[in-house]
N, C-alpha and C positions, 0 to 999 in steps of 0.2 A: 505502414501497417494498418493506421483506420481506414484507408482507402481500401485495403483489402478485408479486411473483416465486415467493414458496411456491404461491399457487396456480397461478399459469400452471405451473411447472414441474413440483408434484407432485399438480395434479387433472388439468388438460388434456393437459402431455407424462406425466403420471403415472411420475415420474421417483420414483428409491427410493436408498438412502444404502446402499453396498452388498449382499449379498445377503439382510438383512432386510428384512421389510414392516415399516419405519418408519413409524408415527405422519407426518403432517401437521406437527404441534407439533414432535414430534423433528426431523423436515426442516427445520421455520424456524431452531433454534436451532444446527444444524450450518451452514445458509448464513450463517448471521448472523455465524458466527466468521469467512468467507471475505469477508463486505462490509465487517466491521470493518478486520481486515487490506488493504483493497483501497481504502477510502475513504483512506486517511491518503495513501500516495503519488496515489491521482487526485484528491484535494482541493489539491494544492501542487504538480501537475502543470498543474490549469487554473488556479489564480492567480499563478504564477512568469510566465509570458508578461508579464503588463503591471504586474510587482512595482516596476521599478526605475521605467518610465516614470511610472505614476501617482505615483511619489515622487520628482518631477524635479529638485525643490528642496533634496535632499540631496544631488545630485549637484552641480548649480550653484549655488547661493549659499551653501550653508556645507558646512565638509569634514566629510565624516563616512564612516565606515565601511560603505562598503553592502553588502560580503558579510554583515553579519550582517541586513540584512531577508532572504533564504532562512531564514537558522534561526529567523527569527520565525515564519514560515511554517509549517515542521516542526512546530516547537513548540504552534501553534496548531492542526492537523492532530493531534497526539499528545491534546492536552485534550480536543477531540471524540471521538477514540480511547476515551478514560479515561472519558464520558458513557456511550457506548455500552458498553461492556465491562464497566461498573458496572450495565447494564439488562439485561445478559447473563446477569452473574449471579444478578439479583433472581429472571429467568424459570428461569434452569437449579437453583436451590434451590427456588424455589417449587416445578416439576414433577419435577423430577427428585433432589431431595436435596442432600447437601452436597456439592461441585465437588471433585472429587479432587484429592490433594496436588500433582499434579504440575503443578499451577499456580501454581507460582513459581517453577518455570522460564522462564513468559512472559517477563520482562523480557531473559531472554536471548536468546530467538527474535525480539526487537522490534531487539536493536541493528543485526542488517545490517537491517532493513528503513529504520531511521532512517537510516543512511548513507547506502543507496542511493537515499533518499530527496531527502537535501541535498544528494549530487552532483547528482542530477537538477533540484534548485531550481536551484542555480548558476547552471548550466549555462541553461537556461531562460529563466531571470530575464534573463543576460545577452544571449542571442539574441534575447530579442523586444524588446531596444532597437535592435535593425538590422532586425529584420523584424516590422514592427507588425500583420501577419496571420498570423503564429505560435499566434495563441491559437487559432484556426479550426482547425488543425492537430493540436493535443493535446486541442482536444475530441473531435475523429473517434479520433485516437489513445487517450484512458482509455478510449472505450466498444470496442474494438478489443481491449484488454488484460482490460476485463472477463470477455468472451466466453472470452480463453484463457488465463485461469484457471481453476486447480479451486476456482470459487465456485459455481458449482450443479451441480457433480457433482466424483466423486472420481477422483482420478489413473487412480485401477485401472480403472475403467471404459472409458480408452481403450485401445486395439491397443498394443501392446509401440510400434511403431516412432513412435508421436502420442507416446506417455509422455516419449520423449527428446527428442522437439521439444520439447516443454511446458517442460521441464526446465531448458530454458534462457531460461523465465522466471524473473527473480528472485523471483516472488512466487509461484509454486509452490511452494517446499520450505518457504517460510517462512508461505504458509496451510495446509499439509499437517501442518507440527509444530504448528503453533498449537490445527489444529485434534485433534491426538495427545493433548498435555499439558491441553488444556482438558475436551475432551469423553470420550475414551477413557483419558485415564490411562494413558498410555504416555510414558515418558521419551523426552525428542528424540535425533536421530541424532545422536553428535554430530560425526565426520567431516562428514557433508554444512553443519551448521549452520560449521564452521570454513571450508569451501572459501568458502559464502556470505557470509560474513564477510569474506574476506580479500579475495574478489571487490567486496562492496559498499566495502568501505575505500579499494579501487584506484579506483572509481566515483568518490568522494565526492572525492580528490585527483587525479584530472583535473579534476572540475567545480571545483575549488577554482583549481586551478591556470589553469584557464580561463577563469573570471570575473575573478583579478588580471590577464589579460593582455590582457584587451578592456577592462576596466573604464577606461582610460582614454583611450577613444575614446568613452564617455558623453557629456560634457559637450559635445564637436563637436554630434553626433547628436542628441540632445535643446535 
């Protein structure tokens, strides 16, 4: 798939990573940090919908804890993360040298995305045991979120007044720093990285809070 997208995007729209004529190769390796960041919440986006129902039996016949299949989910989403972001940087050492220090900052630009990621399982998870065409909905929806991100292009290249709409995607700031500290070597914002923070924490305790107060209308419904 970046194979594919590098070309449609930077042979046929001949799309360019700011105002340098980027390399091919440098374009794939800059999208790549925005697919990474972009898979982990649409990976646990489309398998939250029919999380609890394909596990029906832990809801009816033995007691068990089902807020934590979401964070299995997460969790499983972050490993894939950890594959791919390990091939990241096999390519961006192989071409480009040794990856600047400012990549251990990563782990901190990852925490609101993980939050806002498990609210969103929650949350999810628990609605598609009331509405079993839910999943039909967040597949139109990740490919929707793809588009309005900055994954094949960068913030700055929209009009001042798109940048603020964009903005209030949660995975703008947090593919924008990722891709700061991985590829440029720029320390992250860190005002912006705290408001996203505190924003994904408020996310992840509604959906928490949300799934304890359906969760037991499960066992009816199923």
């Amino acid at each position: 798939m970046l194979t594919v997208y590098t070309f449609v995007f930077s042979v046929i729209f001949k799309a360019r990573w700011g105002a340098n004529d980027s390399s091919r190769l440098e374009f794939a390796v800059i999208l790549f940090i925005g697919l990474i960041v972009y898979n982990v919440l649409a990976d646990a986006m489309l398998r939250s919908p029919m999380l609890i129902v394909s596990n029906a039996n832990f809801v009816k016949k033995i007691k068990f804890p089902t807020e934590i299949l979401p964070i299995v989910i997460v969790l499983a989403s972050l490993f894939h993360m950890l594959i791919s972001l390990f091939v990241w940087l096999l390519a961006y050492s192989l071409f480009f040298g040794f990856p600047h220090l400012t990549i251990i900052y990563l782990p901190i630009i990852l925490i609101p995305l993980c939050l806002f990621t498990l609210g969103i399982s929650w949350f999810l998870s628990s609605l598609g045991v009331f509405l079993r065409d839910l999943g039909q909905i967040t597949g139109l929806l990740t490919t929707i979120l793809m588009f309005l991100s900055p994954i094949f292009y960068p913030l700055s290249a929209l009009p001042t007044a798109f940048q603020t709409i964009l903005q209030l995607n949660p995975l703008t700031i947090i593919i924008e720093q990722a891709r700061n500290v991985l590829m440029w070597g720029i320390p992250p914002a860190w005002l912006e990285l705290l408001i996203i923070t505190l924003c994904s924490l408020f996310i992840a305790a509604c959906g928490y809070v949300w799934f304890r107060k359906t969760a037991q209308g499960f066992a009816d419904v199923l």
